[in-house]
C-alpha positions in Angstrom: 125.6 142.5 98.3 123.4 141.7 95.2 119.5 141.0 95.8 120.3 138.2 93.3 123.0 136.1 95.6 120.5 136.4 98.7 117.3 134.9 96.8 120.0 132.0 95.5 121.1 131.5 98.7 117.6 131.7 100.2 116.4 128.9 97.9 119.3 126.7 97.6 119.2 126.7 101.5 115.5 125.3 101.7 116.6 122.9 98.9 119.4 121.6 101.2 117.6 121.3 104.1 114.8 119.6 102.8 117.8 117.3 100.7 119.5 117.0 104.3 116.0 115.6 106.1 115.5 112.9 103.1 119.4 112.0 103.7 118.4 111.2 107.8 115.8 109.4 106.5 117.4 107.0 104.0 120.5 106.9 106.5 117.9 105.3 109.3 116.5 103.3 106.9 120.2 101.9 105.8 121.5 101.3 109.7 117.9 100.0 110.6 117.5 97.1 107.8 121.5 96.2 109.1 123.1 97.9 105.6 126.0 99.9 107.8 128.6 97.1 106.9 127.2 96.3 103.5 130.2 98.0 101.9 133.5 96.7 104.0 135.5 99.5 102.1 135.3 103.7 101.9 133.8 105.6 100.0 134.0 102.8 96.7 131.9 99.5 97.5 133.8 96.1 96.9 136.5 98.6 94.6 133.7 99.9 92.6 132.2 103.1 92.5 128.5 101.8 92.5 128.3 98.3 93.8 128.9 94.7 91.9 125.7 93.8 90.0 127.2 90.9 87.4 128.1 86.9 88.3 131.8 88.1 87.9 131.9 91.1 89.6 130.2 89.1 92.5 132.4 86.7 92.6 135.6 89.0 92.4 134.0 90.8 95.8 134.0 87.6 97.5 137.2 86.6 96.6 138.8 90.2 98.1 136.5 90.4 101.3 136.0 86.7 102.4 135.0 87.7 106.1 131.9 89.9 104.4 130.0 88.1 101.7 128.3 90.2 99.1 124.2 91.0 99.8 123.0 92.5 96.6 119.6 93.8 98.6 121.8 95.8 101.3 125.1 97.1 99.2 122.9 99.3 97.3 121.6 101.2 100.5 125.2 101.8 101.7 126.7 102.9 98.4 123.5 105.1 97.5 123.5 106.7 100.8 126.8 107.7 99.9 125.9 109.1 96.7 123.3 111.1 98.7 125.7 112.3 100.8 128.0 113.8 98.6 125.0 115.1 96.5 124.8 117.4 99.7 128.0 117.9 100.3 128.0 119.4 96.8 125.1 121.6 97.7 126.4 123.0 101.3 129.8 123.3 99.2 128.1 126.5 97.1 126.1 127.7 99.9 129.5 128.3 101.9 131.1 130.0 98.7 127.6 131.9 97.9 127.8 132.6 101.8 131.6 134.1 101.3 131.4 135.5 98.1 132.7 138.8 98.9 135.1 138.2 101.8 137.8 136.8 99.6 140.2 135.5 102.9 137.0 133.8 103.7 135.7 132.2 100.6 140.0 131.4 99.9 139.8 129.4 103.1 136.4 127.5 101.8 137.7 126.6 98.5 141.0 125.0 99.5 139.3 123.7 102.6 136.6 121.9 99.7 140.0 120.8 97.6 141.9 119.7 100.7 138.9 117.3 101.4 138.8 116.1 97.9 142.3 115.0 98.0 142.1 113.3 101.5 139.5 110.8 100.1 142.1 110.3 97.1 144.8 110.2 99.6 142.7 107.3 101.6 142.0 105.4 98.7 145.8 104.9 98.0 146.6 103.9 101.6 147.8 107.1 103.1 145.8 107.4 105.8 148.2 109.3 108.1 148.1 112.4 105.3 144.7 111.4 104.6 143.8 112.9 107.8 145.7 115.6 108.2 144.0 117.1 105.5 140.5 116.4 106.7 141.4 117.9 109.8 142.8 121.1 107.8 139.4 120.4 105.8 137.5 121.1 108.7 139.3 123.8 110.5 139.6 126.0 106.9 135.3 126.3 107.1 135.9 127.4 110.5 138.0 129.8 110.2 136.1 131.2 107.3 133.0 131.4 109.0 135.0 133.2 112.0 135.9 135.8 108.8 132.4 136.6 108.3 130.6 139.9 109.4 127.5 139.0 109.0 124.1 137.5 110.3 123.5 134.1 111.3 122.7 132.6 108.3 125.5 133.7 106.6 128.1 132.6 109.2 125.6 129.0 109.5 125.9 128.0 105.6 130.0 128.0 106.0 129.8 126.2 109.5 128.1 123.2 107.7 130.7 123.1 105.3 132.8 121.8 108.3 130.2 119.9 109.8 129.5 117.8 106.8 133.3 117.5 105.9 133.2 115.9 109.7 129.9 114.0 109.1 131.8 112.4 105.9 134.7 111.1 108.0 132.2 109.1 110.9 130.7 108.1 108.1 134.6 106.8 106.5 135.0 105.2 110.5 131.9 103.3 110.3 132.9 101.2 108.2 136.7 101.0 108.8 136.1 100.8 112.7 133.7 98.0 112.3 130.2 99.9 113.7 131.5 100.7 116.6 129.0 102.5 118.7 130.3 105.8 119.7 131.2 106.5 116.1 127.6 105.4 115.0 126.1 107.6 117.2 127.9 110.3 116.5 127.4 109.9 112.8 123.5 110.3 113.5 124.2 113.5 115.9 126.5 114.4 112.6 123.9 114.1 110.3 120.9 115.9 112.9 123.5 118.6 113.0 123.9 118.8 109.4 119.8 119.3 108.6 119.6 121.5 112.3 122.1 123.8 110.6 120.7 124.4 107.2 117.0 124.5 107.9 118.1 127.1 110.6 119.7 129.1 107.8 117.0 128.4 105.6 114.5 130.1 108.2 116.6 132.9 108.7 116.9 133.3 104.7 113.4 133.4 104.3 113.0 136.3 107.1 111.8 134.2 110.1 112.0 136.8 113.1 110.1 137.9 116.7 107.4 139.7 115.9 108.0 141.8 119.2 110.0 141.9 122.6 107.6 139.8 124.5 108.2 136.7 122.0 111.9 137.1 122.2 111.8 136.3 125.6 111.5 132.9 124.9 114.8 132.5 123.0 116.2 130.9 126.0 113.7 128.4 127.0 113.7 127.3 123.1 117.2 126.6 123.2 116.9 124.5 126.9 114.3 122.4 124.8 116.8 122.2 121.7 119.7 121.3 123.8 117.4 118.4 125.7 116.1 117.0 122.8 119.8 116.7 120.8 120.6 114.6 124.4 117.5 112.8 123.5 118.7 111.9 120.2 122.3 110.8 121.8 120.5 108.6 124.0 118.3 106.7 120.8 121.6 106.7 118.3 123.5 105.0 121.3 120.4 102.6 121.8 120.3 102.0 117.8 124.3 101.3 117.8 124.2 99.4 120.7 121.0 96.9 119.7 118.7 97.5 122.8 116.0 98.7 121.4 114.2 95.7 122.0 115.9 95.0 125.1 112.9 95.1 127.5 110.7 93.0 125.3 108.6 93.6 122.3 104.3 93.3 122.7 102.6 93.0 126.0 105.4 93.5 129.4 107.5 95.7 127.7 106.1 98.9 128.2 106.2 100.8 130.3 107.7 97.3 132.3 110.6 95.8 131.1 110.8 92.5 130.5 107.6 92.2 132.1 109.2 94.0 135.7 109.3 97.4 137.1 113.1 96.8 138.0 114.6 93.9 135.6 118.3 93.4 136.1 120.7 96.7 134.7 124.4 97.1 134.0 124.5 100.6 133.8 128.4 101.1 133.8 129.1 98.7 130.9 125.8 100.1 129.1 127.6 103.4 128.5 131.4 102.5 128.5 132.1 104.9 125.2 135.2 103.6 124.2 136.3 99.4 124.2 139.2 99.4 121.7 139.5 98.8 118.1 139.0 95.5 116.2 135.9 94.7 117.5 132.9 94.0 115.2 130.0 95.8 116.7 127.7 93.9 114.1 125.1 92.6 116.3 126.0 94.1 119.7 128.4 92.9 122.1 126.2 93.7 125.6 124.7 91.2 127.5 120.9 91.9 128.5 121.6 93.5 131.6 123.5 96.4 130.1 120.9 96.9 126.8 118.3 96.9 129.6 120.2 100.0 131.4 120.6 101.7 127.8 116.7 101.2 127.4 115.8 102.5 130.4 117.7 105.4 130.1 116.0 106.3 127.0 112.8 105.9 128.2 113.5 108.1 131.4 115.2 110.6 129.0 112.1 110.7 126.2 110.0 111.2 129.6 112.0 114.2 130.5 112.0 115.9 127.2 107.9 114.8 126.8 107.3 117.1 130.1 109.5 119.7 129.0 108.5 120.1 125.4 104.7 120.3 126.6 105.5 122.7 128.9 106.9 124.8 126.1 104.6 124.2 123.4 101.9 125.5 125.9 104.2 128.0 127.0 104.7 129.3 123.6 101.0 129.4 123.0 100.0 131.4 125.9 102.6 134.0 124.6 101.2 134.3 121.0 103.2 131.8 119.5 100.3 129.2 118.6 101.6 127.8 115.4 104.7 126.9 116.9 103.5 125.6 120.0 100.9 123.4 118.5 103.3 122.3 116.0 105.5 121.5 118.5 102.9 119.6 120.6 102.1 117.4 117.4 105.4 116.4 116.7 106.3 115.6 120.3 103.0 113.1 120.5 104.0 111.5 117.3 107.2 110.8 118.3 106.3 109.3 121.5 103.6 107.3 119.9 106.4 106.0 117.8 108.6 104.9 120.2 106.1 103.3 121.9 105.0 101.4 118.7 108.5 100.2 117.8 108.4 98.1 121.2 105.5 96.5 120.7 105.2 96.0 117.6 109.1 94.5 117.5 110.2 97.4 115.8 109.5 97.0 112.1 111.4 98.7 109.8 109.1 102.0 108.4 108.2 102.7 112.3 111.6 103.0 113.3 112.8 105.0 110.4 110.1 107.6 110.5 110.8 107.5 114.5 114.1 108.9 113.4 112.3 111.2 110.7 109.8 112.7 113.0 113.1 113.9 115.5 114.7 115.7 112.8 110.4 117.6 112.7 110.4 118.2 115.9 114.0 119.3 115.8 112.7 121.2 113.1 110.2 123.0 114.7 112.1 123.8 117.7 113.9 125.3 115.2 111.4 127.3 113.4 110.7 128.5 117.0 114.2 130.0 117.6 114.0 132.0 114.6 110.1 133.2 115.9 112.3 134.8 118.5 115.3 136.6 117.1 115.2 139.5 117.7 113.8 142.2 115.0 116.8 144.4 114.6 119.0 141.0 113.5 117.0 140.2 110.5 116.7 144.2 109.8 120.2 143.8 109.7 119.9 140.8 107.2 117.2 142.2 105.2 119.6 145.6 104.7 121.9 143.0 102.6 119.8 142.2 99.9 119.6 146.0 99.3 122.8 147.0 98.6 
């Protein structure tokens, strides 16, 4: 494997990753400010590829989607989120083929997996949704399969994975829209998109030569992943808040933390809080709980941010009792933010730049959970990796 493909693929994954956490960002910031629906149709905007900007163009958008009025100030977030997306999708697209390169039944299966998505969306666009999706299922599985083919370390193996991930991450983001916000979808395209960054930074890290620097460090590995599997739960729990509207369901200022509602034990519907699936046709716009069950979802996220807060500090001083300081402390800052934030976006009626950067500063601590994992692979995998870039 030429020494030139490896440092390509080294920097082109820390330019995706980093690309990925600006794209979680801008994708809180476009659910947040209530953008989600701002386009009614997938992937153009009102028919057009950017979004209608002149009197006529307006009025034309109207006139074809009566039940969803054109808002200049939010159908640019929608349809430039879009264009961010696909700007990544581009990116992950040559990290799977760089990835592949040399196992030609593997980088086959990523190139007509890439042209069998291409022609889905086309396929969409002309009403032929049936075919349309049947392709993006072949779409995904081809990415798969590829990354199956591959006899190779992690990172290798990771960069086609999120080929099929993002391919995925681009169809919840297609049933957002068409399915009206509905919540399960929603949250699943902010699990889509936390996978997406989780997946390349973790490639990154392993491209840049992360590994335990002895025995005793690597057996952490499976504490790490505990705390990377309880915080993704975490993150479930605050997408299904977001798409369900309870973030503000205790309260906002004074009574609503740690109370709710100004009680210990306000009223709860905790089975219709987390009833995944009611039908389709519904607009989700708004929520469609009453209190009692937005209470339940609250609650639950607080008793879940609670459980991660006292296992994540366990860790991070964990970690640094073993030798892993940086990680541990990085850890431990990130984890404090993040409750801080949380707490914030209750009482301060959660304005708009605290509860994006509460979104942002999960994928960090993600992120250095993350970097932690790789502090514990063990040194014979990335001798294997480094062995690569030699031949």
């Amino acid at each position: 494997m030429s020494l030139r493909i490896v440092k390509v693929l080294r920097g082109l994954s820390v330019l995706a990753a980093v690309f990925a956490f600006g794209l979680v960002m801008f994708g809180a910031f476009v659910r947040l400010s209530n953008a989600g629906l701002s386009c009614p149709d997938w992937p153009t905007c009102y028919g057009q590829a950017t979004w209608p900007q002149h009197a006529q163009a307006v009025a034309h958008a109207d006139a074809a989607f009566p039940d969803r009025p054109y808002e200049a100030h939010k159908a640019w977030r929608e349809q430039v989120h879009r264009f961010l997306a696909g700007t990544l999708g581009v990116m992950v697209l040559l990290l799977a083929v760089l990835a592949s390169w040399r196992r030609r039944s593997a980088l086959l299966a990523v190139l007509v997996g890439a042209a069998f998505a291409a022609i889905g969306v086309g396929l969409y666009m002309l009403g032929e949704h049936l075919w349309s999706s049947l392709l993006a299922g072949c779409a995904i599985a081809l990415p798969l399969f590829a990354a199956a083919r591959l006899q190779r370390p992690s990172a290798w193996r990771i960069s086609v994975l999120a080929l099929a991930v993002i391919i995925f991450q681009a169809m919840l983001g297609m049933w957002t829209v068409t399915l009206l916000l509905k919540p399960i979808v929603v949250m699943g395209h902010l699990l889509g998109g936390m996978t997406t960054f989780a997946l390349l930074a973790y490639a990154a890290l392993r491209f840049a030569g992360v590994a335990a620097l002895d025995d005793d460090t690597a057996g952490l590995r499976r504490w790490v992943v505990i705390g990377i599997a309880l915080l993704f739960c975490q993150i479930a729990l605050g997408g299904w808040t977001s798409a369900n509207y309870a973030a503000l369901a205790c309260g906002y200022g004074p009574g609503s933390f740690p109370q709710c509602l100004g009680q210990w034990a306000p009223p709860t519907d905790f089975h219709q809080g987390f009833v995944l699936w009611r039908g389709i046709g519904v607009n989700y716009e708004g929520g469609v709980l009453d209190m009692a069950a937005r209470s339940a979802i609250q609650l639950v996220h607080r008793l879940g941010a609670l459980v991660v807060f006292c296992y994540l500090g366990w860790l991070s001083i964990k970690l640094v009792q073993r030798g892993l300081r940086l990680c541990g402390i990085a850890i431990a800052l990130a984890l404090v933010s993040q409750v801080l934030l949380g707490i914030s976006n209750v009482y301060l009626g959660l304005p708009l730049a605290v509860a994006t950067a509460h979104n942002g500063v999960a994928a960090l601590l993600l992120f250095t959970l993350l970097a932690t994992l790789a502090s514990t692979q063990r040194r014979h995998d990335e001798s294997m990796f480094l062995s690569l870039g030699r031949h």
